[in-house]
N, C-alpha and C positions, 0 to 999 in steps of 0.2 A: 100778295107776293110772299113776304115771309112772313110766320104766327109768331103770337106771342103768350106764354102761359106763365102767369105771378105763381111766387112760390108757395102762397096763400090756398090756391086753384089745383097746383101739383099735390101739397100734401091733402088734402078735402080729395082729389080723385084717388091717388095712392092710397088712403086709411081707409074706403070705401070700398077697395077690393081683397080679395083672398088668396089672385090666383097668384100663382109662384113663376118665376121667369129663370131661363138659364140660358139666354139668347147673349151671344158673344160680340165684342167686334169684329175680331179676325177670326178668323181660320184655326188659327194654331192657339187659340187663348181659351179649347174648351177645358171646363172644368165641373162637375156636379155641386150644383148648391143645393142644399136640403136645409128643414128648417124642423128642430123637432118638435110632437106636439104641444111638450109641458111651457117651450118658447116661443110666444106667436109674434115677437116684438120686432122682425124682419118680415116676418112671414103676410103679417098683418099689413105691412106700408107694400109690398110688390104687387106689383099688376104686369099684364103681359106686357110689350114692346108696344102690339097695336091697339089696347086699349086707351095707352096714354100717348099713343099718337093722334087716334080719333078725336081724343078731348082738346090735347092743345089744337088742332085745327079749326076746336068751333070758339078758339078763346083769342081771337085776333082783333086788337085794338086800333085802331088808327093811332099813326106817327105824331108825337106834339112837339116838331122841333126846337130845341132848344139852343136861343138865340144867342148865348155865350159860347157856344160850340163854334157859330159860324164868324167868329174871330179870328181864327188858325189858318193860318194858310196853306201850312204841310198839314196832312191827313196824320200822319206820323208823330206828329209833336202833340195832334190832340190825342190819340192814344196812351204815347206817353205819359200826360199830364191827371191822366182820368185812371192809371193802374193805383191796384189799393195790395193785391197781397203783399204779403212781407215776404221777404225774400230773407233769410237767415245767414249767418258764420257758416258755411258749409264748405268740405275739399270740394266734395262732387261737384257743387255751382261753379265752385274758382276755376277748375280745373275744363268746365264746360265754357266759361266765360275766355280762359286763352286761347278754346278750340275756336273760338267765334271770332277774336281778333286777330289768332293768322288767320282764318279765312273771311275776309271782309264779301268779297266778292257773292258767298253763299244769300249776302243780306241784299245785295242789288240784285241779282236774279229773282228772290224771290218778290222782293218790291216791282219787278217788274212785272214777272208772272200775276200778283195780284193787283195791278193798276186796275182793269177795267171793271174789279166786283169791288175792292176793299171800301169804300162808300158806301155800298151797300151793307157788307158783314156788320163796319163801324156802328152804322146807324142803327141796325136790330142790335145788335148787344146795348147800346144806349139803353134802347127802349124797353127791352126785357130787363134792364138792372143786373146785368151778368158784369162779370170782370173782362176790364178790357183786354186783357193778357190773354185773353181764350183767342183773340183774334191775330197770335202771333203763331198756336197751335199748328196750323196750315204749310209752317216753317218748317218748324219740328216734321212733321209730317211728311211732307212734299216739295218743299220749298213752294207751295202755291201752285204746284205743277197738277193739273183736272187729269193729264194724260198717265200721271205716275199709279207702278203698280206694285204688286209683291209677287212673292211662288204661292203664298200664301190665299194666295184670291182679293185683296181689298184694291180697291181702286180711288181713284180721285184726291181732291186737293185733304180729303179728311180721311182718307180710306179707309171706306165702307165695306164690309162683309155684303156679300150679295142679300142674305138671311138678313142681317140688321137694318141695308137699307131698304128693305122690301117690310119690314116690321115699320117703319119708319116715313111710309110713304114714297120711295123713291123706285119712281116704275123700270123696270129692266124689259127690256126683248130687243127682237132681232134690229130694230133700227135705232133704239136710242137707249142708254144707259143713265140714270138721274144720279147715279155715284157719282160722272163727269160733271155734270149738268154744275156749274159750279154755287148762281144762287138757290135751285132748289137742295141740293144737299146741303148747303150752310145752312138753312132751315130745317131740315134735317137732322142734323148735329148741335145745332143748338136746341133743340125738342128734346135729342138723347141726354144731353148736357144736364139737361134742367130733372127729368125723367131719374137720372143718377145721385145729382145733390139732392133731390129729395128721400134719399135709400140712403144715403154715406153722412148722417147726422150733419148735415148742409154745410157740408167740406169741400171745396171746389178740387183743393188737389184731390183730394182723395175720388171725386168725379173725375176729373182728369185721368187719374191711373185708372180707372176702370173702363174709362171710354176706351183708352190705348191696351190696357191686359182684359179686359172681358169681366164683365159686371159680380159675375160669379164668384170669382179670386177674390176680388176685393170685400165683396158680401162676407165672404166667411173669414178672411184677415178680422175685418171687424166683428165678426160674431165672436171670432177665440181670444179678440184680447174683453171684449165687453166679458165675458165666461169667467176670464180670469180678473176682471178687475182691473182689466189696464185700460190707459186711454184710448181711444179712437181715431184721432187724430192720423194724417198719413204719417207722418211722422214715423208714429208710435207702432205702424204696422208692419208683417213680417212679411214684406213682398219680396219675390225673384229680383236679382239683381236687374236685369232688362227690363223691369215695370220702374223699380226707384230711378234709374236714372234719366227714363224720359221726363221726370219732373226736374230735374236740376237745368235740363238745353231749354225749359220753358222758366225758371224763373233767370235762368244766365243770361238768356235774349230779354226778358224784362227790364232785370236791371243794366244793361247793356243800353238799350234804349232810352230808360229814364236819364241815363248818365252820360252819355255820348261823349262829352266834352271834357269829362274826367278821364274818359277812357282813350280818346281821342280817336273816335271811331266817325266818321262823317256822318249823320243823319241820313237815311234817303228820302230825297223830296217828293212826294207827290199833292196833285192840288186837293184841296180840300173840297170837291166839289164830285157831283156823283159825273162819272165817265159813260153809264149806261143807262137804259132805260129796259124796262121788260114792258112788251106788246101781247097780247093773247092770239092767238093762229090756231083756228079749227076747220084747217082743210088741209090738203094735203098741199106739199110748196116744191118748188125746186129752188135748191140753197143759191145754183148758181145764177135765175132769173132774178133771185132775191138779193144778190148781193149788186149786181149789175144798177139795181133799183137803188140802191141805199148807196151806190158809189164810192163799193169796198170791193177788194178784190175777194175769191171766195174763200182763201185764207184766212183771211180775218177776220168774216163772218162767221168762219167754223169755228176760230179761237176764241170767238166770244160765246159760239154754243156749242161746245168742246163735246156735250149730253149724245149731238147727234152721229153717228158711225156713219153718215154717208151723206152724199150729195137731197138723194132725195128722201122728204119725209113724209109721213104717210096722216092721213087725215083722218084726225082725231085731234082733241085738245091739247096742244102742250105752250109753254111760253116760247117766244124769241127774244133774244138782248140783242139790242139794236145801239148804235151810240148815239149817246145824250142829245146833239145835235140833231137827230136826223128829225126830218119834216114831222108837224103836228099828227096830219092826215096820213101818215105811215102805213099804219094798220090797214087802212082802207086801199091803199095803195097795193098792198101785196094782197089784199084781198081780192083784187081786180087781175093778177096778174092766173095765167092759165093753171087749171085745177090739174094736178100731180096723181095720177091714181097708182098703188102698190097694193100688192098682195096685202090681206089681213095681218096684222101680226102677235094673233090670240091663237092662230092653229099654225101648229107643225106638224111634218110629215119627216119621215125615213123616204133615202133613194138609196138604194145599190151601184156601187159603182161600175160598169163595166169596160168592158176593155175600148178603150178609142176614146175614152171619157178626159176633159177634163173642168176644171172651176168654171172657167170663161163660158164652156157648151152646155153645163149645168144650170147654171145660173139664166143664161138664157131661154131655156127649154122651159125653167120654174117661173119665169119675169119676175126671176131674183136680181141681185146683185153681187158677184163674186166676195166682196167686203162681207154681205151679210153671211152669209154662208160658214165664211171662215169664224166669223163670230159666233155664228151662233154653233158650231161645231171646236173654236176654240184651236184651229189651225193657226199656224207661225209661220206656215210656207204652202205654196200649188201642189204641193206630192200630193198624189191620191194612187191608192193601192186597188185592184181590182178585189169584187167582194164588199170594200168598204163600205159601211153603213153612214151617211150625214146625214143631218138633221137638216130638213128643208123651209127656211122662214116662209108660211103664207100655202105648203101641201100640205095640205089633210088627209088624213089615213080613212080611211074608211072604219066606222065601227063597226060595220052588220059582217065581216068575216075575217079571218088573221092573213095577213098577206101572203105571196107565195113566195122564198126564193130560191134560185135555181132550180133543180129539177128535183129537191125535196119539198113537200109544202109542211108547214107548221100545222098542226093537230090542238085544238084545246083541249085544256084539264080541267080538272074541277073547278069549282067556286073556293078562291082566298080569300083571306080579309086582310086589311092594312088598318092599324092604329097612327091616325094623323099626330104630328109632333108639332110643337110650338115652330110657327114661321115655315110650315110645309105651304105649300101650293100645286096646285092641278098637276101643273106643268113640272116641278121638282117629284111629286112623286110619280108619275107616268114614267119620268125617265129612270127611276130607282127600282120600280117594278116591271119596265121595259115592254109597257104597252102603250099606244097612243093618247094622248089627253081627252081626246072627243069618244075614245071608247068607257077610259076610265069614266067620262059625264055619264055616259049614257048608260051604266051599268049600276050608276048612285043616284040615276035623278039631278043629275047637280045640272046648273046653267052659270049665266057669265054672272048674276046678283047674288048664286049661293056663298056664302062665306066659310069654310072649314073652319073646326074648333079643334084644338088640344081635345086629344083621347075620342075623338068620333070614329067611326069603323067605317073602312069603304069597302068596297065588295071589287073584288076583280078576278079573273081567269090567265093563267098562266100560257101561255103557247111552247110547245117543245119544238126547239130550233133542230133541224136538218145540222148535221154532222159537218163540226164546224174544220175547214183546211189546216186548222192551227189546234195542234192538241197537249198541252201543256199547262203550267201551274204558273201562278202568280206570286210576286213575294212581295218585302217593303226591305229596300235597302236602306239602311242610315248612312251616309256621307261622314269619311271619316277624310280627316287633314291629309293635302298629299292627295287625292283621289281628284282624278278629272272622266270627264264623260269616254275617254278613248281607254283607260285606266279598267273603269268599271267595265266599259264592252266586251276587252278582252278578258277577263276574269270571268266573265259570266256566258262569253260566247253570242252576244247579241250586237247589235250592231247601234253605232251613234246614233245614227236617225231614225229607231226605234226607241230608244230610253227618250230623246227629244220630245218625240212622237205622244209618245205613253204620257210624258208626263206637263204636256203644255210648256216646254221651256224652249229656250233658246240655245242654239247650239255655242256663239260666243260671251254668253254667259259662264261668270268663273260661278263654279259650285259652292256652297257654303257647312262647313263639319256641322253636322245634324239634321241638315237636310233632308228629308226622305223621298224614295226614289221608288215608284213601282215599275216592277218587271217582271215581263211574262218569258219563264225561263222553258224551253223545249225541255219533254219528258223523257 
């Protein structure tokens, strides 16, 4: 279920490698780390994302419960009782700490939200020796919400960078995302957790800021004040205002928590007792025979496997959380129940849209899913435009010729080459270089067990598109204060449910000043 790697283990893997990492959490938190020759003293402890993922995954201990734990009746009070950082005189905390007690309410949602896993997070931070305060992170984060997202791209109760949780172990495609998946990502992020206090001179906050601002920022915070002579400490570090104060809403809920009764904040109760259990499932299922069986409705089977985007899942390995109570012979049971078959979901394909078209007659023609579709094309709504290009979960493109559309056909070029970057995959650069994944295989020799490395060459063929209906230039707007999506259209002459469109957002979403926005402006 979830690994565990001693910090003993982290640094013996970290001092053993050379390779340099600049792998982010978010989206928006790149920044270049470089380490220079004459200083190898950072350079020396980093390894990729997925090298010290592979390691923690073979260094998984069995649980030795410890029998003073199971004294507490609230989950909550043994949290409490088990936090060690210090929490300092600071305005920031005080000022994070009144935020928390007018809003009371923020702390029972999210203790509800985590009722059905927090047993389980509790129990691996136990057993990894981490800080119990990590497990109130998910707060900070999401209020414990698997469903929450940014503009940004991270998802889930820890949100994950699609690149960090794919470094990380956490499988993404058209039917199931492991960012939601709420105990495989908590695995996860406690991997990255540990992966970072071994780089930040085994400083948890300073782990923490870097989980939240991106490993990189923080790397070199501490490379200029070590340079200069200053402490290391997060403290002592010259972060962005938006990195220092997500540490103040995690030490303010700490001591918030320790103290309740000073603060007069009610506790939230929950039992001290795991609420779920994980079963292993390698075959395809239907959620909703599944839940029928387990005598949930299928809501509440999804909210416990939040990972899945749809009713049906496709046969291959993944877990199910089922609750605590349910029958010994479980497993066995939905093992019995009718075998689900779906499209593969290692090969995509392109469809053209055309006129008469739409989700529902797509999807059926593909023995897709309308859901999938939109996911895996990243639609907000059924508009489909004639022309358009989606990406189809489960069609394969043919490698052996470039497809034809309309009544120009594509022509190929020469032979390219692509230099792979840290956290590329098949399917990320196929769609960067805007050729099929099973051509880019077949043009590298690669199969499903090849692994790509940092700086390897792939060889690819370019195809020249037929003259496209739309012939204009692209830009990046920054959102300034006062600007709404009907604001920007008219200034720019494009229409709301193109900027929507373009840029994956919602239409009654309020905008945010610095925002950035692309738009394809007519020439």
């Amino acid at each position: 279920m979830l690994k565990k790697l001693s910090v003993a283990v982290a640094a013996a893997l970290l001092a053993s490698c050379a390779v340099q990492t600049s792998q982010h959490k978010t989206a928006d938190s790149a920044g270049d780390y470089q380490t220079s020759a004459s200083d190898s003293s950072m350079k020396d402890k980093a390894a990729t994302a997925q090298q010290v993922a592979n390691a923690l995954l073979k260094h998984n201990s069995p649980l030795q419960p410890d029998a003073k734990l199971a004294k507490y009746d609230n989950l909550w009070q043994r949290i409490a009782d088990q936090m060690t950082l210090t929490v300092p005189d600071n305005d920031d905390i005080e000022s994070q700490k009144r935020f928390f007690i007018r809003n009371q309410k923020l702390l029972k949602i999210a203790s509800d939200n985590a009722e059905p896993f927090l047993y389980h997070i509790v129990t691996e931070l136990e057993r990894r020796n981490m800080p119990l305060e990590l497990a109130l992170l998910p707060i900070v984060e999401s209020t414990y919400n698997p469903k929450a997202g940014s503009f940004s791209g991270v998802l889930g109760i820890w949100q994950f960078s699609a690149g960090t949780g794919r470094n990380f172990g956490l499988k993404q495609n058209a039917w199931y995302d492991g960012r939601r998946d709420v105990i495989e990502s908590s695995r996860a992020a406690m991997d990255y957790l540990q992966y970072l206090y071994s780089n930040v001179d085994q400083d948890w906050l300073s782990a923490v800021a870097a989980f939240n601002a991106g490993e990189g920022r923080v790397f070199k915070a501490i490379e200029r004040n070590r340079y200069r002579g200053k402490p290391t400490d997060f403290w002592s570090l010259n972060l962005p205002k938006q990195n220092t104060s997500y540490i103040p809403k995690l030490l303010a809920l700490a001591e918030l928590l320790k103290n309740s009764e000073k603060y007069a904040i009610p506790m939230p109760q929950l039992a001290n007792q795991p609420q779920t259990k994980v079963i292993q499932i390698n075959r395809g299922l239907d959620l909703n025979k599944a839940a029928d069986l387990l005598n949930l409705s299928v809501t509440e089977l999804r909210r416990l496997n939040p990972g899945f985007k749809s009713t049906t899942v496709p046969s291959a390995s993944y877990q199910l959380v089922v609750p605590f109570g349910s029958a010994e012979d479980i497993d066995q049971q939905l093992a019995a129940l009718p075998k689900v078959k779906v499209a593969p979901v290692a090969s995509t394909g392109r469809y053209k849209v055309k006129s008469g078209d739409s989700l529902s007659k797509i999807a059926a023609q593909h023995k897709t899913s309308v859901k999938a579709i939109q996911q895996a094309n990243q639609l907000s709504n059924s508009q489909l435009k004639i022309g358009q290009q989606l990406i189809i979960p489960g069609l394969a493109q043919s490698a052996e010729a470039p497809a034809v559309t309309g009544s120009g056909k594509k022509t190929t070029s020469g032979a390219q080459t692509y230099t792979v970057k840290s956290g590329d995959s098949v399917w990320e650069i196929s769609q960067k270089l805007k050729v099929s994944s099973e051509q880019l295989k077949k043009w590298n020799k690669l199969n499903a067990k090849t692994r790509l490395k940092p700086g390897q060459t792939l060889t690819y063929y370019k195809t020249s598109e037929p003259k496209s209906s739309f012939d204009g230039k692209s830009m990046i707007y920054k959102v300034k204060a006062g600007d709404s999506l009907a604001s920007i259209a008219q200034r720019f002459k494009v229409k709301v449910a193109d900027i929507v469109k373009w840029n994956n957002i919602k239409a009654n979403k309020y905008l945010q000043p610095g925002q950035e926005l692309t738009l394809y402006l007519a020439s």
